[in-house]
C-alpha positions in Angstrom: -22.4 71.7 8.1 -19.0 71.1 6.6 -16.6 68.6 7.6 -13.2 67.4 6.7 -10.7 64.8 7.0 -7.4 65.7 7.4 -6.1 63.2 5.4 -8.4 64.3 2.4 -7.2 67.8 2.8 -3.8 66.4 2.8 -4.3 64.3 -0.7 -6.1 67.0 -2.2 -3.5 69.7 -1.4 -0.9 67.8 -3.0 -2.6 66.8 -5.8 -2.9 70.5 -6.9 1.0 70.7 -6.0 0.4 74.1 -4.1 1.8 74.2 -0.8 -1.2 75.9 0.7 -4.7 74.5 0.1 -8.1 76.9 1.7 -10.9 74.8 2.3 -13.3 77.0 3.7 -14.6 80.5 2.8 -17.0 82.4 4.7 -18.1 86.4 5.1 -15.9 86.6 8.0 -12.8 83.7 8.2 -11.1 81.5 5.7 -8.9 78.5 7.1 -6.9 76.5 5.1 -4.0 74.0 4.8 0.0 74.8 4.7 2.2 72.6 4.0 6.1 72.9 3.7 8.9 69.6 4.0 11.9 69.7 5.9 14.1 72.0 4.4 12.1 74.5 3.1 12.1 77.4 2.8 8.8 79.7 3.7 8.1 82.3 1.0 5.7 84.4 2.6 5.3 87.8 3.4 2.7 89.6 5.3 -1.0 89.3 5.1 -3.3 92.0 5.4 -5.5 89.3 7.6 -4.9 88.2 11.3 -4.0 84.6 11.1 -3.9 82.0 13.8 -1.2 78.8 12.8 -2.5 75.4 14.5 0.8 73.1 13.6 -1.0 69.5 12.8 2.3 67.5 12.1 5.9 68.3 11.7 8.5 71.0 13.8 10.1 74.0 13.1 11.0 77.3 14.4 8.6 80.5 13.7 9.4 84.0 13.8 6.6 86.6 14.3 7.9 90.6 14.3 10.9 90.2 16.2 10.2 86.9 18.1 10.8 83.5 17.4 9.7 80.3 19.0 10.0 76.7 18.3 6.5 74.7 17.2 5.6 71.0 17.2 2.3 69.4 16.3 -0.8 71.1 19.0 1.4 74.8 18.7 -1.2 77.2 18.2 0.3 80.7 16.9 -1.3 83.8 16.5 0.0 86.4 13.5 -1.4 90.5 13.8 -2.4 91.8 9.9 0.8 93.3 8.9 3.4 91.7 10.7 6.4 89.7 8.8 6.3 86.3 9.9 8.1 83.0 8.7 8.5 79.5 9.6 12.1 78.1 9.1 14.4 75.9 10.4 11.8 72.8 9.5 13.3 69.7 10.8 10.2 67.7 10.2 7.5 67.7 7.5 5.2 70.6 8.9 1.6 70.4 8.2 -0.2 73.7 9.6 -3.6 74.9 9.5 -4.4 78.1 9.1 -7.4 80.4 10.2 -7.7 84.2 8.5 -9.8 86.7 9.5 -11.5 88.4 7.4 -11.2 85.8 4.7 -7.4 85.4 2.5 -7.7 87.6 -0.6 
């Protein structure tokens, strides 16, 4: 079994002052920690992975292809392999975890 606190995943993240911190890494899925403050801005671009965003903590607006919704802490998102998506207009510190499949690089 592995377990996790939040709040350890948290401290370690910024301790390694990255804004994304993966915790798990299996054959088929990888999930990890995102983290970006108010005011950010999000500097991805698009994974070759299907991701699904469950927003722990903060709000902001996400946009996926052409859509765009507004996300608050229990927002679950789901992002197709190949699609541009960003988070943006963060009004709140947003926390995020983040589940790939397959596995992130």
């Amino acid at each position: 079994m592995k377990a996790f606190k939040l709040d350890e995943l948290e401290a370690e993240r910024a301790a390694n002052d990255g804004a994304y911190l993966q915790f798990v890494r299996e054959r088929n899925m990888s999930v990890g920690l995102y983290a970006l403050d108010a005011g950010d801005l999000d500097p991805q671009q698009p994974h070759q992975q299907d991701e699904v965003y469950l927003v722990v903590s903060g709000r902001a607006s996400i946009t996926v292809g052409t859509e765009t919704t507004q996300v608050g802490r229990g927002s679950v998102v789901y992002v197709p392999a190949g699609v541009a998506h960003k988070f943006h207009h963060i009004t709140e510190n947003l926390r995020v975890m983040v589940v790939f499949s397959p596995p992130e690089g």
